[in-house]
Phi, psi and omega in degrees: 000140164283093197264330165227136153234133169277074202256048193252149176103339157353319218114311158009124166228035177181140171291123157316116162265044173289308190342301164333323180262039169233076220261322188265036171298115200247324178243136185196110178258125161249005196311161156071049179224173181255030186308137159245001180204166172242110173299152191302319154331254220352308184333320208263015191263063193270350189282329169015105130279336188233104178211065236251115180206047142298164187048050168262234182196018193285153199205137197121176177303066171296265198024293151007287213241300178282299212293000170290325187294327180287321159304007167279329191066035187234020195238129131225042147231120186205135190230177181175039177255189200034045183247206188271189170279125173254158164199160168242127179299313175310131149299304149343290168290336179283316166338280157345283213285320182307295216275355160283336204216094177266017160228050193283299227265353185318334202266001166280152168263133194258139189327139167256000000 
């Protein structure tokens, strides 16, 4: 059984949706690819603990995708600095992501 997979440096411009079929995936590294989203599936990836996707190129709206993973209450890594502008609707999930990552959101350009 497979418990971390390491998918960095690929290439990647899209999350596999093999991916699903790792159901007991405790880790899972994507940094240093050329992802701009995360699909909304990922949510259901609750075995998570570890899950990293920094240096993408990603931009939106996570809420989708993260907050089912927060409601799991199994991460104590999520890493997302060095993408596009990220943001969240939520307070609550934005919390979550700050104190895992407090630098998820660098890639906004910030108001003058």
């Amino acid at each position: 059984m497979v418990y971390s997979l390491d998918l960095n440096w690929p290439g990647l411009s899209d999350v596999p949706s093999q991916l699903d079929l790792f159901a007991h995936l405790s880790q899972l590294r994507m940094q240093f690819n050329g992802l701009t989203s995360v699909p909304s599936w990922m949510g259901q990836m609750t075995g998570l603990t570890l899950f990293d996707l920094s240096c993408n190129s990603l931009r939106g709206n996570v809420a989708p995708w993260a907050m089912p993973l927060r409601n799991a209450g199994k991460f104590t890594s999520l890493q997302l600095r060095n993408n596009g502008c990220l943001t969240d609707t939520g307070e609550a999930t934005n919390t979550w992501i700050s104190a895992l990552d407090p630098l998820w959101q660098n890639g906004c350009t910030p108001y003058v």
